[in-house]
C-alpha positions in Angstrom: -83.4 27.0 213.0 -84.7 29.9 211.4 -81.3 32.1 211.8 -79.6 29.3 210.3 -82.0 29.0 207.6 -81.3 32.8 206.8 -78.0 32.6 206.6 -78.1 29.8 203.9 -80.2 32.2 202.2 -77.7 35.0 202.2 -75.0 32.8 201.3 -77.2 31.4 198.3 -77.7 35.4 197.5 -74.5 36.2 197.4 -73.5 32.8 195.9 -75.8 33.8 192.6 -74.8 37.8 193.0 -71.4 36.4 192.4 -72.0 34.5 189.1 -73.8 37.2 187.3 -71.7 38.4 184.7 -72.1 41.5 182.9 -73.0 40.9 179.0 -74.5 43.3 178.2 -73.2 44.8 174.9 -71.4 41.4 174.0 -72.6 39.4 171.1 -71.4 35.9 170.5 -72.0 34.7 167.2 -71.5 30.7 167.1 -72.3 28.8 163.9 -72.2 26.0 163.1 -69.9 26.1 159.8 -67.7 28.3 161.6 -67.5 25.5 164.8 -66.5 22.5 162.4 -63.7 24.8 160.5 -62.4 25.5 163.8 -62.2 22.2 165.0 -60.7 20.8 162.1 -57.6 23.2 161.5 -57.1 23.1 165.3 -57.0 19.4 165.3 -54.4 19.7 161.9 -52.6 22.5 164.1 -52.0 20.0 167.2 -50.9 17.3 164.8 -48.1 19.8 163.1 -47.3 21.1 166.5 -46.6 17.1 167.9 -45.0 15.9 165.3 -42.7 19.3 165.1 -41.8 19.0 168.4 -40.7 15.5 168.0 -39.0 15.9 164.7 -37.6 19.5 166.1 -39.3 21.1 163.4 -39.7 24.8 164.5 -41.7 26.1 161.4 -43.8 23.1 161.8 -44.3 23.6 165.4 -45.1 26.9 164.5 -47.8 26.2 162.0 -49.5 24.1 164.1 -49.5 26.3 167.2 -50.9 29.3 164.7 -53.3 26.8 163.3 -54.4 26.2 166.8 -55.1 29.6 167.7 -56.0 31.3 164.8 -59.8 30.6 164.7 -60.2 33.1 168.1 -59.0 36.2 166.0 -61.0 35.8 162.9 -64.9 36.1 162.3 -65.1 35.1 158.3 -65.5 31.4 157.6 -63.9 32.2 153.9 -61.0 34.0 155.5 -60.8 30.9 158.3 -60.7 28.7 155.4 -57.8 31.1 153.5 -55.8 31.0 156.1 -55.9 27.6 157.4 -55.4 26.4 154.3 -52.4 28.5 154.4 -51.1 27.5 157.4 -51.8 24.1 156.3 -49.4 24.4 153.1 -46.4 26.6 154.4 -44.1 23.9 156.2 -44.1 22.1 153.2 -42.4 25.1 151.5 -39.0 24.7 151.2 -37.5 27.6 153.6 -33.9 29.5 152.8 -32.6 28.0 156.8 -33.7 24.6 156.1 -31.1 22.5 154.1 
């Protein structure tokens, strides 16, 4: 019983050993402002993306998968906003391929 018992404990050990991750040195900086821009041009960014892949719009499809991903690479909110707002506008443009 007791051998059994400590070899549940080394596997919980090992188990937790496992898990530990090292952050030290890593900062994440969530807020809240930052969370809600995020989610919103991401959810703009999958709507471009389905509906340019339905309509085989490539710069649309485009937008929307930049607009998805952009949030990851940038910490500014204003810059968030600039350029989601960006992304937002540009397949709206009228490009020189498109007739």
């Amino acid at each position: 019983m007791r051998s059994s018992l400590k070899v549940l404990d080394r596997l919980e050990e090992t188990r937790h050993r496992k898990l530990k991750l090292p952050l030290e040195g890593y900062r994440l900086d969530l807020d809240w402002n930052s969370i809600l821009v995020s989610l919103i041009f991401s959810g703009v960014g999958f709507v471009y993306f389905s509906y340019g892949k339905k309509q085989s719009h490539f710069v649309m499809m485009l937008c929307g998968l930049s607009l998805m991903f952009y949030s990851y690479f940038v910490d500014s909110i204003l810059w968030a906003i600039g350029i989601g707002v960006a992304l937002s506008v540009a397949p709206f443009f009228r490009w020189p391929s498109q007739k």
